[in-house]
N, C-alpha and C positions, 0 to 999 in steps of 0.2 A: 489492495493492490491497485494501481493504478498507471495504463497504458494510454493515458490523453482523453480530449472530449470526445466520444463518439466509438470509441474504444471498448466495448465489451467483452469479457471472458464469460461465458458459458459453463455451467458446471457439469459439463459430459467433455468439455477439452481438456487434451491431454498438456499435463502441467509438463514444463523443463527446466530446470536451473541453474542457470550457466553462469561463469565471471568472464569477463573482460578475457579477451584472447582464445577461449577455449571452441570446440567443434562441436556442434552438436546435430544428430539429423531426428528429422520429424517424418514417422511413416506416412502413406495414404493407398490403403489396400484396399480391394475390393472384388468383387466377383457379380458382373453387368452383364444383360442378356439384353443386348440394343434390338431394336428392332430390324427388318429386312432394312437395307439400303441405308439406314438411319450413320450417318457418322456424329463422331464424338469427339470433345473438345476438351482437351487437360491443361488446368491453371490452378498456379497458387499466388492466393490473396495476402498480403500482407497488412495489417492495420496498426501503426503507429503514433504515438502525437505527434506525427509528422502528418499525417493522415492516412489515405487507402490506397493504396495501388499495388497491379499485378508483379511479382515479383519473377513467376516463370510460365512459359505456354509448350506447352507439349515438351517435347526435350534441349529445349531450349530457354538458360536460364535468361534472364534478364536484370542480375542486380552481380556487382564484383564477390566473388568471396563465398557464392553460391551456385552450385551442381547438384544435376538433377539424376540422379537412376527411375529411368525411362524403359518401365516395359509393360504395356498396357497390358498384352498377351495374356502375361500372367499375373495380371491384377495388382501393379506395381506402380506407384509412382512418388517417391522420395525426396525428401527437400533438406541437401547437406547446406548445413551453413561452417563456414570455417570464420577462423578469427572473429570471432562475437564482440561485437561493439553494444554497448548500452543506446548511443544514439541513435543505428542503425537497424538494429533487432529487439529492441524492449518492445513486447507488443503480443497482438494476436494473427496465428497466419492458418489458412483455408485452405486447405485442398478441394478441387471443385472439377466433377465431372459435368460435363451437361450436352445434352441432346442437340446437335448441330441444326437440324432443323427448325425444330419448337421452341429449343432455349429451354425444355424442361432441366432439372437437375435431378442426375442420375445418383452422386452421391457428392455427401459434403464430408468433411470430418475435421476439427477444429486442434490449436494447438497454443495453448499459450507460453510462452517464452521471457522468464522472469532473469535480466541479467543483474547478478548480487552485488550491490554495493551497502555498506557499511552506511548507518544514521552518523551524522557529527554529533557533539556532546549535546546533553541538553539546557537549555538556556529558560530560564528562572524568571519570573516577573511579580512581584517586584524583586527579586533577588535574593538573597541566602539567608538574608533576615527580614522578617514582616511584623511589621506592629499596627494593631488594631483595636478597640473598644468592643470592652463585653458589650456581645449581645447585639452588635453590629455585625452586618452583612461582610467577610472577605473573601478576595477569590484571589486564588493562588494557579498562574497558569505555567504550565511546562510546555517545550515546545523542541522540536527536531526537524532538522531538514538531510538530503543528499543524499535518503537511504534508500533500495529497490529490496523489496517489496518494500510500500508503505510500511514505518517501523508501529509496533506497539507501545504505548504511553501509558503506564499505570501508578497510580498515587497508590502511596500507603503510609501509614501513621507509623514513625518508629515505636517497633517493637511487636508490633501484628504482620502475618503474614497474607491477610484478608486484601485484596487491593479494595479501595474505597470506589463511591461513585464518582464518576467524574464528566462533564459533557466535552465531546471529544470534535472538535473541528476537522474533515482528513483535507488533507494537499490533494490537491490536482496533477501535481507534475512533481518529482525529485526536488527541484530547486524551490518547491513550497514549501512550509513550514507545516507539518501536523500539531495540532495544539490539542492537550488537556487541560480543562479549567476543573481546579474543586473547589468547590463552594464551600465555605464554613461561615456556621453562624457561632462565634466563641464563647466560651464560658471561662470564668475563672482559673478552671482545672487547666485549661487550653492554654496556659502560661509557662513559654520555658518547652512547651511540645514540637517534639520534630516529626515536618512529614518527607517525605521521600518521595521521587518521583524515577522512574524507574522505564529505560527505552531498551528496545531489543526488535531486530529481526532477520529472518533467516542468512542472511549475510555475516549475523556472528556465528560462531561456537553456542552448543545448548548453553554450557556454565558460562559465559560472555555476560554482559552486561553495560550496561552506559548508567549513570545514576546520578543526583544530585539532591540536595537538601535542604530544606528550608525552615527556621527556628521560629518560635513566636514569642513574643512579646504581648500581652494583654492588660491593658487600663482596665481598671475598676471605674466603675458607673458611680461618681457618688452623688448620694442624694444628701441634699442638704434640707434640713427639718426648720421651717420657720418658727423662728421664739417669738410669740405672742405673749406681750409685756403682761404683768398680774394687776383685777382691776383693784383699783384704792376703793376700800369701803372708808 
């Protein structure tokens, strides 16, 4: 998954999975026992690759397309987002109480917010067909862009269902490219063999799929035997 530089999710936030247009709200509950006189201070953080800033302070929102249910009283304070944009909301967003005086924090509670977009097809290098010499190094890369969550890339040899190893580069940002490289080192057998590279994520359907294929071609190595003339007795 990936929400920009500096962008972190936390594995105690609570995940949301939204498309383009849809509402979604993020609780932020609690039950605070402030001290005499101490007052308190309610805001949520938003972090985007756009970067970080406050999105609402007390009951007052501060971004279009977002309302707050505001009731400290009773341990409440709720962050509706309506019409969910990917540029706008992909990201992680904070709920943060804190001690008006000290600035200590009274309570935090985290949320990450994954808006679903589909990978594009995947794109082949060198292409649909590869030819190489036994026994020489080939690497056969797959690569996907424009999908939210980061999509998965997995190599497999037609006719196993085993995915192979593969070193896997991730994107930075939707409009990066995720790459799978597999390495093969060929052998003769590896002539005429198809591998398959295979993209998905949660923006498809479980049975969905993206795929594409890549055939081999393999030269034989030949060794030529020098002929040493016979000597004349």
């Amino acid at each position: 998954m990936f929400f920009g530089i500096g962008c972190t999710v936390r594995g105690d936030d609570e995940q949301h999975d939204a498309r383009e247009g849809d509402d979604v709200t993020m609780q932020c509950r609690f039950a605070l026992e402030p001290l005499a006189g101490e007052s308190l201070t309610y805001y949520w953080v938003r972090s985007t690759a756009s970067g970080h800033d406050n999105v609402a302070i007390g009951n007052i929102p501060l971004e279009t397309n977002y309302q707050i249910s505001y009731a400290p009283t009773e341990g409440r304070f709720d962050l509706m987002v309506s019409n969910v944009s990917y540029e706008r909301d992909n990201g992680r967003f904070e709920c943060r109480v804190k001690a008006g005086g000290s600035g200590r924090t009274l309570h935090a509670q985290g949320h990450a917010l994954t808006v679903l977009t589909s990978p594009r097809a995947p794109v082949l290098t060198p292409g649909s067909h590869a030819q190489s010499q036994e026994g020489r190094e080939l690497n056969l890369s797959c690569s996907s862009s424009g999908g939210s969550p980061e999509p998965s890339i997995k190599w497999y040899r037609e006719g196993s269902t085993y995915p192979l190893d593969a070193t896997i580069v991730h994107a930075k940002t939707r409009s990066e490219p995720t790459v799978a490289t597999l390495t093969l080192m060929p052998t003769r057998e590896d002539d005429g063999a198809v591998f398959r590279c295979v993209v998905w994520n949660r923006a498809m359907s479980e049975g969905q799929q993206l795929d594409a294929s890549v055939d081999l071609s393999i030269f034989l190595e030949l060794k030529l035997l020098q002929k040493i003339p016979c000597e004349l007795k």
